[in-house]
C-alpha positions in Angstrom: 0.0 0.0 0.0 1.3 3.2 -0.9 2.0 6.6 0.8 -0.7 7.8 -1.3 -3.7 5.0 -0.2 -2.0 5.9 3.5 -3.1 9.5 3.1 -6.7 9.0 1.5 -7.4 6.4 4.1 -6.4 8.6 6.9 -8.5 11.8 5.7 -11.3 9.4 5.2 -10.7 8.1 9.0 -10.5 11.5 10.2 -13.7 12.7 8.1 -15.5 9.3 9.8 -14.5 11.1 13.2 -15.8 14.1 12.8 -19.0 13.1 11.7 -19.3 10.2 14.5 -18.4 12.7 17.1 -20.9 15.8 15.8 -23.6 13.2 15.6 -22.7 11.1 19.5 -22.6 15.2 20.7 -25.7 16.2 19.6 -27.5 12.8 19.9 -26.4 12.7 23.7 -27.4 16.5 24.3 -31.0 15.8 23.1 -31.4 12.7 25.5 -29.3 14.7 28.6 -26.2 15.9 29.4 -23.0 14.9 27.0 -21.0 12.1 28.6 -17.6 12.8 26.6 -15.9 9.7 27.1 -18.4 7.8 25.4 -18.7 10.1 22.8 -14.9 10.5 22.0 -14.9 6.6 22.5 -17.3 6.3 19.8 -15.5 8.5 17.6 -12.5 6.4 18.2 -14.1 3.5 17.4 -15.3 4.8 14.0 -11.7 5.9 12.9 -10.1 2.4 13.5 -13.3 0.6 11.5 -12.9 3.0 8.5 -9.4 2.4 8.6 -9.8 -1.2 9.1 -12.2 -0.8 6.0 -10.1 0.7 3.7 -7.4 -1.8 4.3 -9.9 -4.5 3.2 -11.8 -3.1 0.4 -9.4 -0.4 -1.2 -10.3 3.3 -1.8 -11.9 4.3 -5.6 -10.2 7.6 -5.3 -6.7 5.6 -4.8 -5.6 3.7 -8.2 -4.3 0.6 -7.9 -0.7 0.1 -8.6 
């Protein structure tokens, strides 16, 4: 895998974060108060699995070499 795949996958991950955390935030501050372990653990979470999923399937914006 390339330096190339490496950096796509990583701004995926990162992207996958973001969104996980934005949506755990706000889903938690509608229900009560924001427990932030839990929602930075679930952001965690969702940055290894897209990582672990791009390692598996591949990336469309990466060509294959």
């Amino acid at each position: 895998m390339s330096k190339t795949f490496w950096k796509a996958a990583l701004v995926r991950a990162i992207r996958t974060f973001c969104q996980t955390f934005v949506a755990a935030a706000g889903a938690a501050q509608v229900i009560e108060e924001v427990r932030w372990k839990y929602v930075l653990s679930a952001a965690a979470l969702s940055f290894i699995l897209s990582i672990g999923t791009s390692v598996a399937t591949g990336l469309p914006e990466v060509e294959e070499e």
